[in-house]
N, C-alpha and C positions, 0 to 999 in steps of 0.2 A: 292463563295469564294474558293479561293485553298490554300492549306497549314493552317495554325493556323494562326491567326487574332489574334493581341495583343489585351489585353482588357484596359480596362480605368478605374478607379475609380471614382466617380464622383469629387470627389477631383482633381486626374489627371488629370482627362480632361479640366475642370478646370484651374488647372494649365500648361496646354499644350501650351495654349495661352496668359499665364500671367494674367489673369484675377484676379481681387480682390470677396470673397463671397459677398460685397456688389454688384457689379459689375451684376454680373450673379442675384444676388436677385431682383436689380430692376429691368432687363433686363424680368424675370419672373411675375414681379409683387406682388411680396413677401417682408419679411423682412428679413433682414440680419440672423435677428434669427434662422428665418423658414426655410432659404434656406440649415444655419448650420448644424438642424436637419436632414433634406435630406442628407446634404455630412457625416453626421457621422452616415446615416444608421436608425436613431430613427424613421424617418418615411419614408414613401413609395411616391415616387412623384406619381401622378395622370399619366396615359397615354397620355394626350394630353401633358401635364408639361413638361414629358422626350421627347417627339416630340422634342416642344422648343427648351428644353438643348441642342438635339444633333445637331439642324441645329445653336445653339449660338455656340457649339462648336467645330461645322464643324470638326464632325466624323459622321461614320453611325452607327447610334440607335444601332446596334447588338453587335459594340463591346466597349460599356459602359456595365457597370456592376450596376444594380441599383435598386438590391435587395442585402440586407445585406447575410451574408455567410448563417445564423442560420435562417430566412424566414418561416422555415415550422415552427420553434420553436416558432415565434414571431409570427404568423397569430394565431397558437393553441392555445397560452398565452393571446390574446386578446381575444378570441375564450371564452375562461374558463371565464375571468373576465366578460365578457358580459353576461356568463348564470348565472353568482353569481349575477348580479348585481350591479354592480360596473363602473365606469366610465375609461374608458380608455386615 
């Protein structure tokens, strides 16, 4: 890569192509619900998942963004709940 590479949101990207969240959901084999969480970050797609996404939406993998900003915050937080006990 030369220069800075725009990034994507998974949303953006997304919407790059016009795509609807159902759209891309079943395209995943997901629910519209599940895919939601994804685009707002609440959960972490799977690696093979983000493959998928970036050949659905014809960018390269590197520059979609698809870890939320706070990441180390939220892996630690599930981290903590897991040793208390607790279900995540």
């Amino acid at each position: 890569m030369t220069g800075i590479e725009p990034a994507f949101t998974l949303e953006g990207a997304r919407n790059n192509l016009h795509f609807s969240q159902k759209e891309v959901a079943e395209a995943l084999g997901m629910s519209t619900k599940t895919y939601a969480d994804y685009e707002k970050y609440r959960k972490v797609l799977r690696t093979d998942k983000a493959f998928e996404f970036a050949k659905l939406v014809k960018l390269p993998f590197d520059s979609i963004i698809f870890l939320p900003k706070d990441y180390e915050t939220f892996v630690v937080g599930k981290k903590y709940l897991l040793t208390k006990g607790e279900t995540v």
